[in-house]
C-alpha positions as CSV (number, residue, x, y, z in Angstrom):
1,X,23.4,218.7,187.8
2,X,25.0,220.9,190.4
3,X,23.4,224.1,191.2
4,X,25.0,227.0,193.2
5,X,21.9,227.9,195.2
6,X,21.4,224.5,196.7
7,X,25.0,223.7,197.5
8,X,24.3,223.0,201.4
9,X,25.0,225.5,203.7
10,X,27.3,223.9,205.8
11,X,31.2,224.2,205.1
12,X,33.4,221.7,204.8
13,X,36.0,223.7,204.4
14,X,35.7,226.2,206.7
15,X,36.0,230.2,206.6
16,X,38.4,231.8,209.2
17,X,41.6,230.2,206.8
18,X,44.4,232.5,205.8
19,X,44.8,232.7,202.4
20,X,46.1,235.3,200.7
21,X,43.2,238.2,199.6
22,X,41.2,237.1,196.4
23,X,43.2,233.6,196.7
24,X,40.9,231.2,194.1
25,X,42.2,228.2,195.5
26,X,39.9,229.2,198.8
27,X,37.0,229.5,196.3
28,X,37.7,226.5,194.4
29,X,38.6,223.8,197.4
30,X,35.6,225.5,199.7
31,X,33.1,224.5,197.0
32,X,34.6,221.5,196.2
33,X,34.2,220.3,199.3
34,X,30.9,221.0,199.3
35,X,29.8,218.6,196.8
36,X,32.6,216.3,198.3
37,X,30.7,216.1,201.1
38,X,31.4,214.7,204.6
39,X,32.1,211.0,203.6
40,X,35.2,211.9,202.4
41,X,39.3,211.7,203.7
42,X,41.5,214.8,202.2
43,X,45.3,214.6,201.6
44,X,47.4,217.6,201.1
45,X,50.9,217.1,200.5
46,X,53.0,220.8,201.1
47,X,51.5,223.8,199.1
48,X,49.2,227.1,200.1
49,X,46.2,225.1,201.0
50,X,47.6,223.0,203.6
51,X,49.6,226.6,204.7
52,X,45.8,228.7,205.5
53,X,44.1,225.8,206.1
54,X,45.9,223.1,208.5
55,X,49.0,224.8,210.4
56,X,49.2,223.3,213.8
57,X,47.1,223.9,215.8
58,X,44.6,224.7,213.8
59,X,42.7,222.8,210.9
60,X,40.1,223.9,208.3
61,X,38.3,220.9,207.3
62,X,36.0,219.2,208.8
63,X,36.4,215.7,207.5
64,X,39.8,213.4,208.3
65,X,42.8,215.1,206.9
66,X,46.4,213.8,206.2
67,X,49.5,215.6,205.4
68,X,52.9,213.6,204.3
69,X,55.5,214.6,202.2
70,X,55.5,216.9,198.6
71,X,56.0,214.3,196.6
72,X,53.6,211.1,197.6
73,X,49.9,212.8,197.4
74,X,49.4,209.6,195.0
75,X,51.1,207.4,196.7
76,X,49.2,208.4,200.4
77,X,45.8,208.3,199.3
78,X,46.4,205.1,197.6
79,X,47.0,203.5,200.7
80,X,44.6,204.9,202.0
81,X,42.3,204.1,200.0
82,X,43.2,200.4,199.8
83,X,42.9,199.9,203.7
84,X,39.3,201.4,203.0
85,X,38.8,198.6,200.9
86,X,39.8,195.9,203.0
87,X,37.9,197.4,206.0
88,X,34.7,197.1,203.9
89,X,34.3,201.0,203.4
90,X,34.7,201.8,199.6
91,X,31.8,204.2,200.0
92,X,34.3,206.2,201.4
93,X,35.9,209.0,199.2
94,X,39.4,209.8,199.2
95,X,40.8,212.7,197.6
96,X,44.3,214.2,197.2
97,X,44.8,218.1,196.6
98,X,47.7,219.3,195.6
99,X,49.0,222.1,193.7
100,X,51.2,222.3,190.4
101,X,54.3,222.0,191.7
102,X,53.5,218.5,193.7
103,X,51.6,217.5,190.8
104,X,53.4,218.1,187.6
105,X,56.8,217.9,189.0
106,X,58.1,216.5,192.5
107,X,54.6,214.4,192.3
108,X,54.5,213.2,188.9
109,X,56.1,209.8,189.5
110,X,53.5,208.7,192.0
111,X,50.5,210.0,190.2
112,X,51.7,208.1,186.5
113,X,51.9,205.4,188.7
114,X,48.6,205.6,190.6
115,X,47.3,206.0,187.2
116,X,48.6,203.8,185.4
117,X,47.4,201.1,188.1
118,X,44.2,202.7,188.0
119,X,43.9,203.0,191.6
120,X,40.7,204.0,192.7
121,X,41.6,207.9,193.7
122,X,40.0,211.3,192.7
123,X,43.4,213.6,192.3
124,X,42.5,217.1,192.0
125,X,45.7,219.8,190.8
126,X,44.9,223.4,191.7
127,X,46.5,225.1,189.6
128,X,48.4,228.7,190.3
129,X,51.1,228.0,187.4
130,X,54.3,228.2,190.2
131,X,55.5,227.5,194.0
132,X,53.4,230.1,195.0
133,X,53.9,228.8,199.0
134,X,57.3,228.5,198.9
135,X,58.5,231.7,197.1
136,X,56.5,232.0,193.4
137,X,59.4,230.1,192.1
138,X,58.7,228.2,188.5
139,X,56.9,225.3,188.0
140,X,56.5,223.0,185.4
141,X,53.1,224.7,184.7
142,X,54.1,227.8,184.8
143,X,53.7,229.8,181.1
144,X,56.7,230.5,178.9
145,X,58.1,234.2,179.6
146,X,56.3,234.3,182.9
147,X,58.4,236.1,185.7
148,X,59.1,234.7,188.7
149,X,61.5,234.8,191.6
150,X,63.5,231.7,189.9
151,X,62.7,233.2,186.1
152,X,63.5,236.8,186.4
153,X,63.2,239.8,184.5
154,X,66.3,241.7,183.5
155,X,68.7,242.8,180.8
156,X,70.2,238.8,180.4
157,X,66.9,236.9,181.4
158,X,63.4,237.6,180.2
159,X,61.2,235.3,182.2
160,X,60.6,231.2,182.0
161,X,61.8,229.7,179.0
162,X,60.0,227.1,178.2
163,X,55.9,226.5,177.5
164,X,53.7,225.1,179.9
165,X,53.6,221.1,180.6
166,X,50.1,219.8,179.7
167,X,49.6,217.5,182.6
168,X,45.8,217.0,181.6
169,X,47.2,215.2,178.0
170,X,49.8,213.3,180.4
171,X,46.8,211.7,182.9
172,X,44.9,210.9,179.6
173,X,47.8,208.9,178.1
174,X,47.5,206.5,180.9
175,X,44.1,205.7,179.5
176,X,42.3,206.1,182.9
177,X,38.3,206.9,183.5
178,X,38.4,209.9,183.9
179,X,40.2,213.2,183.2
180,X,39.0,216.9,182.7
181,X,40.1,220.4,183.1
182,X,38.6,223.4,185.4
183,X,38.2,227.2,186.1
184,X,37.4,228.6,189.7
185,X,36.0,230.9,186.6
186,X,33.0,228.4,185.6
187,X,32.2,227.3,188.9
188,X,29.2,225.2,187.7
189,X,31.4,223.5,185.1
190,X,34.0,222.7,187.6
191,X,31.4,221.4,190.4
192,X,29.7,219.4,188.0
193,X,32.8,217.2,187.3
194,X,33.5,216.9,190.8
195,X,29.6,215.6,190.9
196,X,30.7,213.1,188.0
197,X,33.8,212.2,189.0
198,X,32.5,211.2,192.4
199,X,30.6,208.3,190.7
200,X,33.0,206.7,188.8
201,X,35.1,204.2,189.6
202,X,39.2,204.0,189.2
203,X,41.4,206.9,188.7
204,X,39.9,210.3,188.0
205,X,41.7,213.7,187.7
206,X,40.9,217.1,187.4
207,X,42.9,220.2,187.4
208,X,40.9,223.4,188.1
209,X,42.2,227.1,187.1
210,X,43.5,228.4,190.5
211,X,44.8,232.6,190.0
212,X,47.3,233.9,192.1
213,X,47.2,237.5,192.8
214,X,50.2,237.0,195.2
215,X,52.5,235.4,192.6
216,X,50.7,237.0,189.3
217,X,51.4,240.6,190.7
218,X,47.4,241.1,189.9
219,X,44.8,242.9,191.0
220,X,43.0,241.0,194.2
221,X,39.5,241.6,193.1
222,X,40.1,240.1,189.5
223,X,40.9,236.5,190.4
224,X,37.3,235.3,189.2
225,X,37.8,237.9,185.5
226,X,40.9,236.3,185.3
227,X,40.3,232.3,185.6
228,X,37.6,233.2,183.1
229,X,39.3,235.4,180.6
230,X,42.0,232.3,180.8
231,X,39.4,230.2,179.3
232,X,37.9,232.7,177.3
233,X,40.9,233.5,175.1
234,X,41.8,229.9,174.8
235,X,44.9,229.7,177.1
236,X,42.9,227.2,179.2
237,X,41.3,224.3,177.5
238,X,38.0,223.3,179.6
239,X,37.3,219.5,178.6
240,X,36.6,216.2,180.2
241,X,37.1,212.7,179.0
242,X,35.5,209.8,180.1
243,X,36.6,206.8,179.1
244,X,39.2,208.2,176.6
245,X,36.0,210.4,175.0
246,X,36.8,214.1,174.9
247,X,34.3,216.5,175.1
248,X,35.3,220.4,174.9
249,X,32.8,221.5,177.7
250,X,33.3,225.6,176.9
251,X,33.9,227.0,173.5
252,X,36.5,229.9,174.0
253,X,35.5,233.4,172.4
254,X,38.9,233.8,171.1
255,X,39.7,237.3,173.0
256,X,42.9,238.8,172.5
257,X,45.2,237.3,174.8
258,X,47.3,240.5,175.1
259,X,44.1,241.4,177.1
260,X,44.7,238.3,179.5
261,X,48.8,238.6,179.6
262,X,48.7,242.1,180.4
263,X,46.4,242.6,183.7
264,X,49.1,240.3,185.3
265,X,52.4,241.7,186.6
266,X,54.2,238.6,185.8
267,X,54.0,239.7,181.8
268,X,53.7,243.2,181.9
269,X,57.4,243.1,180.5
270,X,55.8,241.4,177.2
271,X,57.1,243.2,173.8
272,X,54.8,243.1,171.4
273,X,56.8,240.0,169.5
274,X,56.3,237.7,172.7
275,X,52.4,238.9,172.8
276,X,52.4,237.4,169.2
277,X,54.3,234.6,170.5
278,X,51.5,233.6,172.7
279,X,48.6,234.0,170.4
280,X,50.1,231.8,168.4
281,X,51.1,229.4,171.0
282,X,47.4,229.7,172.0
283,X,45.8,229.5,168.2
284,X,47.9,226.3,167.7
285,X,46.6,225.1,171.4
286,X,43.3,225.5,170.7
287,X,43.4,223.8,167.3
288,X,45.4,220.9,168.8
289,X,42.5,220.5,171.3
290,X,39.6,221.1,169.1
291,X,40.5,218.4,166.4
292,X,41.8,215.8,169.6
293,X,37.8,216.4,170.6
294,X,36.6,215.8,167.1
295,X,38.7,212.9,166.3
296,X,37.6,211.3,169.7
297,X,34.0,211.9,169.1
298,X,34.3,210.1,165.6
299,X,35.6,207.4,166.8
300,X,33.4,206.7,169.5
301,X,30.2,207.7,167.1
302,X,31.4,204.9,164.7
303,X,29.8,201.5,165.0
């Protein structure tokens, strides 16, 4: 059990980067790293972390880091990983970070495939829900009638049109040994399956809740309120599965999400009908998930 308070002291990911103000990745990587701890190798394929934390000349971590290309995060630590191996170091930890647009879209064809090889990686998606780095354009995880600069707002247009790819169901397709979700909201909950995942062999992925008050036009001192209203309305499914098991890790309270939509700028051109739309979209979601976490835990209770 991971515990806040004795975290140590020392940062592996040190202060000084240049995020934006009230930028949860920061939060989320900088206590990540923390249980990480120093016998581990970082990749970071193009998105805002490797921006405020590793622009030439300047670096933030404090363990090996490697930066490629957008699209092979999978691919990179794979091979990196595998020389490990034949050096005699598997003790070693290797971890990819990327964000939502290297991992659900330009990314997704090495990570299905480090997955379905069950290559022995811990992949963790931060996710902001858009290209935050490059210009807040839309992402494959970015929520239907979200505005952003590639989704606009206007008489014609009315924000992204589709829903929000579930890249957490996609990982647990490939039937790997680990998967579970996050919030920068629930810190413990997110640490903790860091803590787990670090002791388990073969592929393991977790996406943690990342806001953006840069690209979600939001107040900067509400990134932690939001990550957790985002799990407390049921927009966010927290979960892990081990070994195929699902386990919902935090009931939602069922909040209105009109409360969640409308403290972002991104949705504050919501009618009332898309609002509806959404709660919906999130009842259905939330029943999806729910009886996915029964059904698994029947299965594994039988004999």
């Amino acid at each position: 059990m991971v515990r806040i308070k004795e975290l140590p002291d020392e940062a592996i990911m040190t202060p000084g980067h240049t995020a934006c103000a009230g930028c949860a990745v920061a939060v989320a990587i900088r206590n990540m790293m923390k249980v990480m701890g120093k016998n581990t190798v970082v990749y970071n394929p193009a998105c805002c972390l490797m921006i405020f934390t590793a622009m030439y000349p300047n670096i933030g971590f404090k363990v090996p880091y490697h930066h490629v290309a957008f699209e092979n995060s999978a691919a990179c630590v794979t091979g990196v990983k595998r020389a490990f191996k034949a050096l005699g170091k598997d003790d070693i930890q290797v971890v990819a970070i990327a964000g939502d647009g290297g991992t659900a879209d330009i990314g997704l064809q090495a990570l299905s495939g480090a997955a379905e090889r069950n290559e022995d990686i811990l992949y963790v998606m931060y996710d902001n829900e858009a290209y935050m780095n490059t210009g807040i354009q839309r992402s494959g995880c970015t929520p239907k009638g979200a505005w952003t600069t590639t989704t606009p707002v206007g008489k014609v247009k009315a924000g992204k049109g589709e829903h929000k790819k579930d890249v957490p169901m996609i990982m647990l397709a490939h039937n790997v040994p680990y998967v579970a979700t996050a919030s920068v909201g629930y810190m413990v909950d997110f640490l903790n399956k860091v803590e787990k995942a670090k002791h388990i062999k073969g592929f393991r992925y977790i996406q943690v809740f990342t806001p953006c008050p840069t690209g979600w036009r939001s107040d900067t001192a509400k990134s932690i309120e939001l990550a957790r209203q985002a799990v407390d309305c049921g927009m966010y499914t927290l979960f892990e599965a081990e070994r195929g098991r699902m386990v919902i890790t935090k009931k939602p309270k069922m909040s209105p999400v009109k409360d969640y939509l409308m403290a972002q700028g991104r949705f504050r051109h919501f009618t009332d009908v898309q609002i509806e739309e959404h709660q919906k979209w999130v009842n259905d979601k939330w029943k999806r998930d729910a009886v996915l976490a029964d059904l698994y835990q029947d299965l594994y209770e039988k004999p």
